[in-house]
matplotlib code that plots the C-alpha trace (Angstrom):
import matplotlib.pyplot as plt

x = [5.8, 7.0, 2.9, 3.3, 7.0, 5.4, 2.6, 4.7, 6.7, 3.9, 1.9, 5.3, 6.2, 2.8, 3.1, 4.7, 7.9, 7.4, 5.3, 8.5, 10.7, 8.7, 8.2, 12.0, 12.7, 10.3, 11.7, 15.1, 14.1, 12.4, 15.5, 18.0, 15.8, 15.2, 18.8, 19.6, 21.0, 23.1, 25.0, 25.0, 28.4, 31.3, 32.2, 29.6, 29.1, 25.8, 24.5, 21.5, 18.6, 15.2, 12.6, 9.2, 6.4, 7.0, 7.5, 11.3, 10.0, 12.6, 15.8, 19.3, 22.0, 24.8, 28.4, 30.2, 31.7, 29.1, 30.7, 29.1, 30.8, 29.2, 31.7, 30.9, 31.3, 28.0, 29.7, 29.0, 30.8, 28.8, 31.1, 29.5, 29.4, 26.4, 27.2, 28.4, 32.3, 33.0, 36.6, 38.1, 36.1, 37.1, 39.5, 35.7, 34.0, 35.8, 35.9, 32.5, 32.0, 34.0, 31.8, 29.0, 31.0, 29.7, 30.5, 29.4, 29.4, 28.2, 27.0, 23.9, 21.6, 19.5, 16.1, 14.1, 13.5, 15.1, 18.1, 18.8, 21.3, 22.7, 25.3, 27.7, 30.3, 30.0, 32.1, 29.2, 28.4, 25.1, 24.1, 25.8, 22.9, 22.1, 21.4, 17.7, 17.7, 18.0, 17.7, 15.7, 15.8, 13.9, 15.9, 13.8, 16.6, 19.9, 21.7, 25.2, 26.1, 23.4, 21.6, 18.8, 16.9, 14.5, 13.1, 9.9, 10.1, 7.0, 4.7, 5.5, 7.6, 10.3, 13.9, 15.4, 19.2, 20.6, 24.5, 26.1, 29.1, 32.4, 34.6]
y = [30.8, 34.1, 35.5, 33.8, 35.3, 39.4, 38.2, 37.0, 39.8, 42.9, 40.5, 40.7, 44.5, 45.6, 44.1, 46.3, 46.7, 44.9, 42.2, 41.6, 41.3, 39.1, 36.8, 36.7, 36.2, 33.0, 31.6, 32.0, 30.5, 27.8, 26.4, 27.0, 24.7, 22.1, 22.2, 21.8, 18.0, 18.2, 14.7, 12.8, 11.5, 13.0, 13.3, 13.8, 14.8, 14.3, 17.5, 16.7, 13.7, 14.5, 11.9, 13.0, 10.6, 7.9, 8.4, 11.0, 13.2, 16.3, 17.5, 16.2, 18.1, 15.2, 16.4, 12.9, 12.2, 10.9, 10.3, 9.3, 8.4, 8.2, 6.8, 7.7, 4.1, 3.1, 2.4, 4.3, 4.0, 5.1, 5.7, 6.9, 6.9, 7.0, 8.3, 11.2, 11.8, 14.8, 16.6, 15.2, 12.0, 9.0, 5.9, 3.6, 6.8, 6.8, 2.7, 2.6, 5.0, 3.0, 0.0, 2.0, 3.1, 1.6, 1.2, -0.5, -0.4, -1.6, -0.7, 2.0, 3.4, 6.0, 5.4, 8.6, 10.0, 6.3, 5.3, 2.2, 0.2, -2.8, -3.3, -5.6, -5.2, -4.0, -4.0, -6.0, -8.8, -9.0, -5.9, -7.1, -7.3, -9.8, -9.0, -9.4, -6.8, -3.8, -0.4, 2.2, 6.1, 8.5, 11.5, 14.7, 17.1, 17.5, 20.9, 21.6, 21.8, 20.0, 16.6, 15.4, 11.6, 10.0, 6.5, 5.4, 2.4, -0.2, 1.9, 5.1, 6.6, 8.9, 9.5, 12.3, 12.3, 15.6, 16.4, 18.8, 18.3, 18.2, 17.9]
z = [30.6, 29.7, 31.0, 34.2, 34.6, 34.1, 36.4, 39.3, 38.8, 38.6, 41.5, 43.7, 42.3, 43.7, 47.5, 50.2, 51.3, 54.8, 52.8, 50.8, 53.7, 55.7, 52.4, 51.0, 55.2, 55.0, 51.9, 53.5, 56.5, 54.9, 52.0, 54.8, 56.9, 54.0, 53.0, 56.6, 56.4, 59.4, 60.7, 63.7, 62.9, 65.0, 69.2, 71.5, 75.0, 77.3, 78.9, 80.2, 80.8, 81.1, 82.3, 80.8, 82.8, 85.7, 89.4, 88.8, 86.5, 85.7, 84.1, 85.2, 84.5, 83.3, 85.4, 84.5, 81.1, 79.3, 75.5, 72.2, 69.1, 65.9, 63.1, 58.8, 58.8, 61.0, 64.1, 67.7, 71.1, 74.1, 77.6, 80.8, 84.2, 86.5, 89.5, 90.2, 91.8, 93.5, 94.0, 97.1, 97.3, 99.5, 97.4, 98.4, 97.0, 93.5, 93.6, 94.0, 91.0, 88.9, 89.1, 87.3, 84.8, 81.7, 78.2, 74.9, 71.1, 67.9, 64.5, 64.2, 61.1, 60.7, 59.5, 59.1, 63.1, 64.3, 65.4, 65.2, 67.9, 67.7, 71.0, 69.9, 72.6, 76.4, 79.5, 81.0, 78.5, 79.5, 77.8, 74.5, 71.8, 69.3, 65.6, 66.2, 69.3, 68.4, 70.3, 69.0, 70.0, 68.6, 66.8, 68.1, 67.4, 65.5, 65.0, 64.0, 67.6, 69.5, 69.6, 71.4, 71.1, 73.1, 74.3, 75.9, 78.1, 78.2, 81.2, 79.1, 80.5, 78.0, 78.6, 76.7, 76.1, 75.6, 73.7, 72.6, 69.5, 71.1, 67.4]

ax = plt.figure().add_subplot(projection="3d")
ax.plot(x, y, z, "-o")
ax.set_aspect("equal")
plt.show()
């Protein structure tokens, strides 16, 4: 043990200075990005939705409250709106608004790169889900500050949700 120590040691000793730093700057790189074990739980708040495929492809940039809620306790709460109100819209403008305002919740787990739905309670009932429907997004990206997942639909067609952590 005590051979292999010298050898790694003389090996690393003989290397240059800018081979050093670019191999202690990978090992960094790489524990920080093993320990990296960020959490999905916590308040977040939809930027964007990207439509990869399909007759609408492209980025929408999300300007109504569009919250996620993801409890320690496995529970999420989703609240958004989809259309859009702008300052100094008509009463019939905002009314109209309100009607697609949507909201639901339930229970969710995280199984490797899935997420796991199940809706359990919605302002329209038909989109409560039984226990044997379940939702599942992909996780493609989680960051301290930024979450992104993703579902394809039957013709293939992917819908990328993006957030970014409000608390």
């Amino acid at each position: 043990m005590f051979a292999k120590l010298i050898f790694t040691f003389r090996f690393f000793h003989s290397l240059s200075l800018a081979l050093k730093a670019l191999l202690c700057a990978c090992a960094l790189s790489l524990s920080s990005y093993a320990a990296a074990d960020h959490s999905i739980v916590g308040v977040w708040l939809g930027t964007e939705v990207e439509i990869i495929g399909g007759d609408n492809p492209g980025v929408t940039r999300v300007t109504n409250p569009r919250l996620l809620i993801y409890t320690e306790g496995g529970h999420f709460m989703l609240n958004f709106e989809l259309q859009d109100r702008q300052p100094g819209d008509s009463n019939q403008a905002i009314a109209d608004a309100a009607r697609n305002y949507n909201s639901w919740g339930g229970t969710y787990m995280v199984d490797g790169t899935d997420i796991i739905y199940i809706r359990r309670i919605a302002i329209n009932p038909v989109l409560m889900q039984p226990e044997n429907q379940r939702t599942v997004r992909q996780l493609r990206a989680l960051t301290p500050t930024m979450l992104e997942t993703s579902l394809t639909n039957d013709q293939g067609v992917i819908q990328v949700l993006r957030y970014r952590r409000v608390e």
